[in-house]
Structures are given as structure tokens and as C-alpha cells.
C-alpha positions as CSV (number, residue, x, y, z in Angstrom):
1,X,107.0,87.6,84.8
2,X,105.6,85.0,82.8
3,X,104.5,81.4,84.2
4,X,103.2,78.6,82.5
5,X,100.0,76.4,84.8
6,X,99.1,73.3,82.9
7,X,95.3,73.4,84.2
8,X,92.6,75.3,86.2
9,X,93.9,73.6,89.2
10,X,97.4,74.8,88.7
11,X,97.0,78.1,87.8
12,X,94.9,79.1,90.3
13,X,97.4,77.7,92.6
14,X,100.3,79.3,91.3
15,X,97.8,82.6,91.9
16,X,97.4,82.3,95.1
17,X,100.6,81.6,95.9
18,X,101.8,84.7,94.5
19,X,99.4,86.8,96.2
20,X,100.3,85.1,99.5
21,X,104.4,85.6,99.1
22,X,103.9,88.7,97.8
23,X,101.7,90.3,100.6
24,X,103.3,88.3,103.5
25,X,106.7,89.2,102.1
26,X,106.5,92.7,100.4
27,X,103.4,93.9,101.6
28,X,101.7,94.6,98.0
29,X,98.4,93.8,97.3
30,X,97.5,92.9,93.5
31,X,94.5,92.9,91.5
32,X,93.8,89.9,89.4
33,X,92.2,89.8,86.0
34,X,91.1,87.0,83.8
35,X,89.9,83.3,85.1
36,X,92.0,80.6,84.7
37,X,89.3,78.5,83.3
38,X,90.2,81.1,80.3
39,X,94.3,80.2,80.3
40,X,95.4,83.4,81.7
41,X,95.2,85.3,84.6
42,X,97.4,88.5,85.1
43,X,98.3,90.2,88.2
44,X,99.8,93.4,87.9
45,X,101.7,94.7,91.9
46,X,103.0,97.9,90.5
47,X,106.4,97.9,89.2
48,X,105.8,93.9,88.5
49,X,103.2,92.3,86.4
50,X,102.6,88.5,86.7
51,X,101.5,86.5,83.5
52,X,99.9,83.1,84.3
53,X,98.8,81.1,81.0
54,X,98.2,77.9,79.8
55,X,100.5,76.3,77.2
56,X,98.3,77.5,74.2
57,X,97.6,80.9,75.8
58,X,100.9,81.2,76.0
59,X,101.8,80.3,73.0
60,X,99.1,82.5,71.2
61,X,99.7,85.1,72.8
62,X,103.4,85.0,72.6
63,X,104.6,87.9,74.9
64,X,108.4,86.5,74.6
65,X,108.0,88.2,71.1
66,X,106.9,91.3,72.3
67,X,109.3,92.0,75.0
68,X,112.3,89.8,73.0
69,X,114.3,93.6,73.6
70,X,113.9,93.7,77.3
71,X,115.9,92.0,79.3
72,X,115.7,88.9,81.5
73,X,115.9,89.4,84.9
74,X,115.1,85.8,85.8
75,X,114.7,82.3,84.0
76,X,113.4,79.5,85.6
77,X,113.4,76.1,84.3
């Protein structure tokens, strides 16, 4: 999954929220790498790994690209 946070603020929100639904929910516990303070975070529960980036991150980084053969399980506006 790949989310877009446009600041700190944000994406540490959209973190936590994640973590939360995801352990109240599924009961899956995640590790999370990178700051947001650094554009991305990512949070990988096992068979799902969360991408949180800023625009430019995002944009760098460019993971669309990479992964333009898999396929989309979900788009969200």
C-alpha cells in the first residue's frame, strides 16, 4: 500500500492509525522504519507492507514504477 501524508503531522497520524486498525482489527503487530520528519515511514505486517511518503518522497522514489506489473488491489482517491 502506498499513502501520501502532506507533513510530519500527517504522516505520523496516518501511522498510528494504521497500527491501531490493524492490531484492534487483525491482531498484527508491525514494525515501523524511517521518521516521518524524513518523508517516509514503512510498516511492513507480513503479507502487507505500508508506504507512507511525502509528495517528493514519493515522487523520488517512485514505487508505482517498480510494481507498474502488479496489480491494484485498491485505489483510493
Amino acid at each position: 500500500m502506498l499513502c501520501n501524508g502532506t507533513s510530519d503531522r500527517m504522516l505520523d497520524a496516518l501511522a498510528k492509525s494504521v497500527l491501531e486498525a490493524t492490531k484492534k482489527d487483525y491482531k498484527k503487530k508491525s514494525r515501523v522504519e524511517g521518521k516521518s520528519q524524513e518523508g517516509w515511514l514503512v510498516m511492513d505486517f507480513g503479507d502487507v507492507v505500508v508506504h507512507l511518503f511525502s509528495p517528493d518522497q514519493r515522487e523520488h522514489y517512485d514505487l508505482e514504477e517498480l510494481w507498474s506489473d502488479g496489480k491494484v488491489l485498491l485505489k483510493v482517491q
